[in-house]
LUMGU-559147 format. One record per residue (C-alpha): chain; x, y, z; residue in three letters. Coordinates in steps of 0.1 Angstrom, whole numbers, plus 5000, padded with zeros to 4 digits. Layout:
<rs>
R  unit    px    py    pz  code
R     A     X     Y     Z   ALA
...
</rs>
This chain:
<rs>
R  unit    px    py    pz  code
R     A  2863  6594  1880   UNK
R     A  2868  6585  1915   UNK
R     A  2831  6595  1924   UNK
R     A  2820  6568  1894   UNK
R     A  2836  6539  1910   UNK
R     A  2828  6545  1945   UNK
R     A  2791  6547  1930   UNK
R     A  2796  6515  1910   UNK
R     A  2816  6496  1941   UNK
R     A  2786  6506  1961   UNK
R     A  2760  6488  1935   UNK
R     A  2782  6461  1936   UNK
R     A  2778  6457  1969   UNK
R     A  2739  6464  1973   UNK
R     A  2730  6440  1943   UNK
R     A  2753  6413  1962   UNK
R     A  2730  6420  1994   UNK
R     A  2703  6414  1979   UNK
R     A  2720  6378  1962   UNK
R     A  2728  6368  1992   UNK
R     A  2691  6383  2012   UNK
R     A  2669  6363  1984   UNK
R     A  2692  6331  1985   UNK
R     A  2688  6329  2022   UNK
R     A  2653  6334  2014   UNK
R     A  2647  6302  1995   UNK
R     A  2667  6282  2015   UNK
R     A  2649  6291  2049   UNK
R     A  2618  6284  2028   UNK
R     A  2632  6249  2010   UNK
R     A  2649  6242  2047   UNK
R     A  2614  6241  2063   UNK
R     A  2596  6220  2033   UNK
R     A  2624  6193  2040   UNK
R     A  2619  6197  2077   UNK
R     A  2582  6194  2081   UNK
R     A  2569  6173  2046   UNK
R     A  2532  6171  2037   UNK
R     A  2526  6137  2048   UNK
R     A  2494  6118  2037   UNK
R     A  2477  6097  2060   UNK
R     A  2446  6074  2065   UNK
R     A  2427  6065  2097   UNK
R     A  2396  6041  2106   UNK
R     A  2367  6062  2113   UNK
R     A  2334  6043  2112   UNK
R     A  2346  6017  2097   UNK
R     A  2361  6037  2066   UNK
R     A  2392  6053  2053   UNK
R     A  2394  6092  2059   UNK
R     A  2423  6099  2046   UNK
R     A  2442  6136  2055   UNK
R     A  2474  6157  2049   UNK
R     A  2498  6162  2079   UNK
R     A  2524  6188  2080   UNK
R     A  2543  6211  2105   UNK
R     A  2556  6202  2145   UNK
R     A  2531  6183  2166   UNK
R     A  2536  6205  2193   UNK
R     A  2527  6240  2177   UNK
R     A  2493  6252  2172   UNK
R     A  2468  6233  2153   UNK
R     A  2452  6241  2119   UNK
R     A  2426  6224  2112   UNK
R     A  2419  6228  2072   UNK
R     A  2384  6220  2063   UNK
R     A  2375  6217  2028   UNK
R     A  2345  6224  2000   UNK
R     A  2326  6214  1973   UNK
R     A  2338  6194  1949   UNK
R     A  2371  6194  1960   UNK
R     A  2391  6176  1989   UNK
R     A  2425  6186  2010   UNK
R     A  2437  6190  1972   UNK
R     A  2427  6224  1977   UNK
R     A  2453  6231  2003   UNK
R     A  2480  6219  1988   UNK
R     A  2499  6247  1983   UNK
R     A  2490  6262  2018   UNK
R     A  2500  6234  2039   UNK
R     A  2538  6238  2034   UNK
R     A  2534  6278  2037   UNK
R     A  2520  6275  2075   UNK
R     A  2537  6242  2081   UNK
R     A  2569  6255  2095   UNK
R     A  2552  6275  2123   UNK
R     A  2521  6250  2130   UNK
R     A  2508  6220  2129   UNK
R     A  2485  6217  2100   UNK
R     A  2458  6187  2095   UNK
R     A  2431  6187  2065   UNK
R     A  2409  6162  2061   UNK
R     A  2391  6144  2031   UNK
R     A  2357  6142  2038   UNK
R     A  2336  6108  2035   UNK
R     A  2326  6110  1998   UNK
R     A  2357  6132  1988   UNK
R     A  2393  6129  1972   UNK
R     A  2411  6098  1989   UNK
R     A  2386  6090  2015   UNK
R     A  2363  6062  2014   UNK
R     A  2331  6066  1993   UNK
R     A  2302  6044  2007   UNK
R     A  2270  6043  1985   UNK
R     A  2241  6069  1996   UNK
R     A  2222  6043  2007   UNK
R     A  2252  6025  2028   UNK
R     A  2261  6057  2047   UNK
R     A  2240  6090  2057   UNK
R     A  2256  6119  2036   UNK
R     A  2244  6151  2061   UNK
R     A  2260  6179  2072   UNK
R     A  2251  6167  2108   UNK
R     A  2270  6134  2105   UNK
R     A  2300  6144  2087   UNK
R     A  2309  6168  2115   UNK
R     A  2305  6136  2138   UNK
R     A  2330  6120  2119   UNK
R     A  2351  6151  2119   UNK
R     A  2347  6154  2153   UNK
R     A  2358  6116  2158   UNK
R     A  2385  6122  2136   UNK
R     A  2397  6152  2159   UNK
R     A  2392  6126  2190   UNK
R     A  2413  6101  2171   UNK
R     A  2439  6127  2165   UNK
R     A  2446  6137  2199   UNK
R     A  2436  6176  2189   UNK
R     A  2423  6195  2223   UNK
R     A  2424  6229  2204   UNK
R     A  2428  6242  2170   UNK
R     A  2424  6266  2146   UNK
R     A  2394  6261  2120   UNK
R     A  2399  6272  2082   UNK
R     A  2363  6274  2068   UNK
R     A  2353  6272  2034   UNK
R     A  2320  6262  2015   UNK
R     A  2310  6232  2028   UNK
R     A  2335  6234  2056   UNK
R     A  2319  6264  2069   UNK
R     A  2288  6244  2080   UNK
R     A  2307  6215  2094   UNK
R     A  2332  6237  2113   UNK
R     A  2304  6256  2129   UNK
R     A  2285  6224  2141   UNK
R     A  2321  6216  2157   UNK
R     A  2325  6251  2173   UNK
R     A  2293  6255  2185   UNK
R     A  2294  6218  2203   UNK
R     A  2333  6226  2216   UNK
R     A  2341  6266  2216   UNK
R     A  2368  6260  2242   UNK
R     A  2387  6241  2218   UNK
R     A  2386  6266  2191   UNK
R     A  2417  6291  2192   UNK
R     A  2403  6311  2161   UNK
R     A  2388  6309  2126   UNK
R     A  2397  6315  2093   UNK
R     A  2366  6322  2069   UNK
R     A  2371  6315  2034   UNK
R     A  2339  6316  2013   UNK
R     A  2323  6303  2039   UNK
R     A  2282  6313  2045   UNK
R     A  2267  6314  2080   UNK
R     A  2242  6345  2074   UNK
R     A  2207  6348  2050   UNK
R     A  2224  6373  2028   UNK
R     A  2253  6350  2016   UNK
R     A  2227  6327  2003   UNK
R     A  2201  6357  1986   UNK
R     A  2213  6350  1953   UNK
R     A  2205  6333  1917   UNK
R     A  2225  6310  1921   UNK
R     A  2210  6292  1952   UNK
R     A  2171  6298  1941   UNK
R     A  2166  6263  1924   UNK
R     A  2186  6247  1953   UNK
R     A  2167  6263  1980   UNK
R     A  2132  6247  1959   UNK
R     A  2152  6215  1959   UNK
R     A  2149  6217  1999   UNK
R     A  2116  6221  1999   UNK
R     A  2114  6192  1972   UNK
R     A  2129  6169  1962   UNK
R     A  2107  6170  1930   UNK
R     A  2108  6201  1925   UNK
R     A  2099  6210  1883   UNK
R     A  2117  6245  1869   UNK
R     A  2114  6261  1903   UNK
R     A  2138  6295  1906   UNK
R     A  2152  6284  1872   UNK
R     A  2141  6312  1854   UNK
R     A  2169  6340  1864   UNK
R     A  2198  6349  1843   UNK
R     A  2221  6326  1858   UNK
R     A  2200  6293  1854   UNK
R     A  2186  6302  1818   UNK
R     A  2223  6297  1804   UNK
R     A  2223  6261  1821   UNK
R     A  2187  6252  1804   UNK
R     A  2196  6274  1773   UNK
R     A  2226  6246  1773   UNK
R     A  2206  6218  1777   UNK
R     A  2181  6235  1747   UNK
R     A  2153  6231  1771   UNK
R     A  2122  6253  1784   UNK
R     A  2119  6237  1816   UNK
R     A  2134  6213  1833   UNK
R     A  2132  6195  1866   UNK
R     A  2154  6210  1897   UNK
R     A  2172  6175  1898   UNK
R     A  2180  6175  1863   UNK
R     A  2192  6214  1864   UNK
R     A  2217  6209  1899   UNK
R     A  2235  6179  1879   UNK
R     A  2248  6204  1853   UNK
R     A  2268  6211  1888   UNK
R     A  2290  6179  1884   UNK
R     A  2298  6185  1848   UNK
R     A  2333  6195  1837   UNK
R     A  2324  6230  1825   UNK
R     A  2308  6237  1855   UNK
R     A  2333  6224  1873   UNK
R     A  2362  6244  1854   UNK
R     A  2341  6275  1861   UNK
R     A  2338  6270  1895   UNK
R     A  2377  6274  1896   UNK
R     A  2383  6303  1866   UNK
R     A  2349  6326  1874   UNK
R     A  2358  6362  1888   UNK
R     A  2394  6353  1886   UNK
R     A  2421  6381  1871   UNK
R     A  2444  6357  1850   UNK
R     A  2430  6326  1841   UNK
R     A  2464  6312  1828   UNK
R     A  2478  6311  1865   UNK
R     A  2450  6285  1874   UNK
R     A  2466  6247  1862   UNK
R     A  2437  6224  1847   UNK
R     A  2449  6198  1872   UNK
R     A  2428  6217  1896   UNK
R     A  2398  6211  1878   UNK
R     A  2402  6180  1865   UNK
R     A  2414  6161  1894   UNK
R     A  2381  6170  1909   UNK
R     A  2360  6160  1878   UNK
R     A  2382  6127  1879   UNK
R     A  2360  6123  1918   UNK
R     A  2329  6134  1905   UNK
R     A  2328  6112  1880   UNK
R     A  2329  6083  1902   UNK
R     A  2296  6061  1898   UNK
R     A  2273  6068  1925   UNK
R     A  2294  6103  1932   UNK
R     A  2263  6123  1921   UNK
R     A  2242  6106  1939   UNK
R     A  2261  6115  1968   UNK
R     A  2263  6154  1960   UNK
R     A  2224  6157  1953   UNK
R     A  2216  6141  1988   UNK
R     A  2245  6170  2005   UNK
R     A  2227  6196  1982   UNK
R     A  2196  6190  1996   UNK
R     A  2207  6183  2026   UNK
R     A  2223  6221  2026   UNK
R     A  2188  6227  2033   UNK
R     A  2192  6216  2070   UNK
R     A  2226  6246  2077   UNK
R     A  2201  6280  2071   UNK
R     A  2178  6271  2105   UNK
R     A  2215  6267  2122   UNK
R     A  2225  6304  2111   UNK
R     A  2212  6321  2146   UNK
R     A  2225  6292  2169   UNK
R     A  2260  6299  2149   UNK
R     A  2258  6339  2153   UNK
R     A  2249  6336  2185   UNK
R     A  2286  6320  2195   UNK
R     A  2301  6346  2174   UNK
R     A  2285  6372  2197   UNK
R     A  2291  6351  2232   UNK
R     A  2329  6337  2226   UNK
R     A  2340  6360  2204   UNK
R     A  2368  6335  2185   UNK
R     A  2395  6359  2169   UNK
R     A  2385  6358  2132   UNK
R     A  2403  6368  2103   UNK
R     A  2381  6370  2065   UNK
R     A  2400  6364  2034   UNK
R     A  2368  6362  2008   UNK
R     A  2372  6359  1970   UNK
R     A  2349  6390  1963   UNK
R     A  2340  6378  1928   UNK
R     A  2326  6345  1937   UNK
R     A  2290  6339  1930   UNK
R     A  2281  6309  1944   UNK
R     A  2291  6324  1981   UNK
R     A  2293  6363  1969   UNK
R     A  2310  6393  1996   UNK
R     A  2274  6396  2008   UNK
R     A  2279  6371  2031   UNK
R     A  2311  6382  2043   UNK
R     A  2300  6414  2056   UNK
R     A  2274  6403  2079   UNK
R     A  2303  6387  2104   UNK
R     A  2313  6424  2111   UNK
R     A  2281  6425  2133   UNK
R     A  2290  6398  2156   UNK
R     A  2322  6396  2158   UNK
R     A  2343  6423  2176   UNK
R     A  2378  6406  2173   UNK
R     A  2380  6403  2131   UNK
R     A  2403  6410  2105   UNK
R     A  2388  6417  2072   UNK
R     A  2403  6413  2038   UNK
R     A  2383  6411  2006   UNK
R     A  2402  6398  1979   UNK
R     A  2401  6405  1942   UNK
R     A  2397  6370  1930   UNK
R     A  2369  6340  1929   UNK
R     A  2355  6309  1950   UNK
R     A  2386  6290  1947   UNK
R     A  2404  6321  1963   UNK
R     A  2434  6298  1974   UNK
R     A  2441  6291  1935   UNK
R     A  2451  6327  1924   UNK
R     A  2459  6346  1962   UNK
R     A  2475  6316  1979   UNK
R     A  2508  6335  1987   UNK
R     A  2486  6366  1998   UNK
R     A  2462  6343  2017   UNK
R     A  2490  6327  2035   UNK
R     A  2509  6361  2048   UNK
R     A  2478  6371  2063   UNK
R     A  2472  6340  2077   UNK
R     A  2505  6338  2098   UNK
R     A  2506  6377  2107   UNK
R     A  2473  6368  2119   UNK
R     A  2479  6334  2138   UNK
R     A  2512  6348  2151   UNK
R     A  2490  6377  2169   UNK
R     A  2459  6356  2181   UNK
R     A  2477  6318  2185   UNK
R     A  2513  6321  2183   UNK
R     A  2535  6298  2164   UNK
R     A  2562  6270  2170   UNK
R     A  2592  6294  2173   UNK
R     A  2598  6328  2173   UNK
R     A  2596  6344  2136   UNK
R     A  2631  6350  2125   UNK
</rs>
């Protein structure tokens, strides 16, 4: 009898450890979301609104968080205020995209080579003499441009779904596109493979011009597939997600806008050895955390960084393009183990 309640005093005691371990847990975490709130910002570049989220002490490394297609700094939402108590975290709203201004196509040149001007202006305007660079879709080709003008300002880089070799883009679902490059007028040109026959099989057409095909790519089904393809549980994935980026796309003149970056994305292949070739001479510290199951920007084109980079941390993830949606918690710890080994961090990890 006395051995029964020494055990049971001694369960007592370990579940009211644990209480007290977890509630200390969320209040650190709630603590540091009160002390360094997402803020959202807008500054004057080129004459238009960029607007960006702000989180996390001014004086601790630098994130810089840039974003793909069709989102906006939406998509880090949730990560900003899990880094934001160790570093200073920015993300920007491309020209075009969520809050920032959307000039016509005609009143403003939508390329891959001037949006990294204006990120680069915005980093002047900012103040930011290094950071790190989170990279994914369309960010990967404008974060490059920036670290192959400025490597000393680059502390590392986080790749997300993010191409810069041949073999990320050797796929089905870039065929038409890559005709689009060539033209512009391009008529049922690489629309023949599996993945392409649903989107004409949709449509109930044979053939159908390359334009016509890409703007199944700002519809709301393709959109929602965008976010729920290759992922384990699509119930953990909230339609605000989604829909909040449909809401953009649906802007008039919006589409307009995403044809002319599509066919710009024509101009980032010829780039590819220029971008490899600073992997291999600077060697930025590099962590991958690649949603294995997308197939817009599939794992081949995460492997190919292993031959350049010496200094890189490799996690495939078993989850889709929006990686951040379903692994956000996951994608975060690595993240900081990482940045707290390569960067360092405001204060010393309690």
């Amino acid at each position: 009898m006395n051995y029964l309640r020494f055990a049971l005093k001694k369960i007592t005691v370990l579940i009211a450890a644990i209480a007290i371990s977890i509630t200390g847990l969320f209040t650190t975490k709630a603590d540091a979301q009160q002390a360094y709130p997402t803020l959202h910002k807008i500054i004057k570049i080129e004459g238009l609104d960029i607007f960006y989220r702000e989180a996390g002490p001014e004086d601790a490394p630098t994130i810089l968080l840039l974003h793909g297609f069709p989102t906006s700094s939406h998509m880090f939402r949730n990560l900003i205020p899990a880094l934001a108590d160790k570093y200073h975290v920015v993300a920007p709203d491309y020209p075009g995209y969520g809050n920032s201004s959307m000039p016509k196509v005609d009143e403003f040149e939508y390329t891959f080579d001037h949006m990294a001007e204006v990120i680069e202006k915005f980093i002047g305007k900012l103040g930011l003499e290094k950071y790190s660079l989170y990279l994914m879709d369309y960010g990967a080709p404008i974060g490059f441009r920036l670290a192959v003008a400025h490597p000393e300002r680059v502390d590392a880089l986080i790749i997300q779904n993010g191409n810069a070799y041949d073999e990320g883009i050797d796929n089905n679902f870039w065929e038409p596109i890559k005709a689009y490059w060539k033209s512009r007028k391009a008529y049922n040109e690489g629309l023949d493979n599996a993945w392409w026959k649903n989107v004409k099989a949709a449509y109930k057409k044979e053939t159908m011009a390359n334009e016509e095909a890409l703007r199944f790519l700002f519809t709301i089904d393709a959109t929602k597939w965008q976010y729920t393809n290759g992922i384990r549980n699509t119930e953990t994935i909230s339609p605000d997600t989604w829909n909040e980026d449909q809401r953009l796309l649906d802007r008039p003149g919006n589409q307009e806008i995403q044809l002319q970056l599509f066919y710009d994305y024509g101009s980032n292949p010829p780039l590819y050895p220029k971008w490899q070739a600073y992997f291999r001479q600077h060697q930025p510290p590099t962590l991958i955390v690649w949603g294995m199951k997308d197939e817009i920007f599939p794992a081949d084109g995460a492997h190919p960084y292993k031959r350049d980079l010496k200094n890189l941390e490799f996690h495939l993830l078993d989850t889709g393009h929006f990686a951040l949606e379903e692994d956000g918690d996951v994608m975060a710890s690595y993240m900081r183990n990482f940045l707290a080994k390569h960067v360092g961090s405001a204060v010393t990890e309690k």
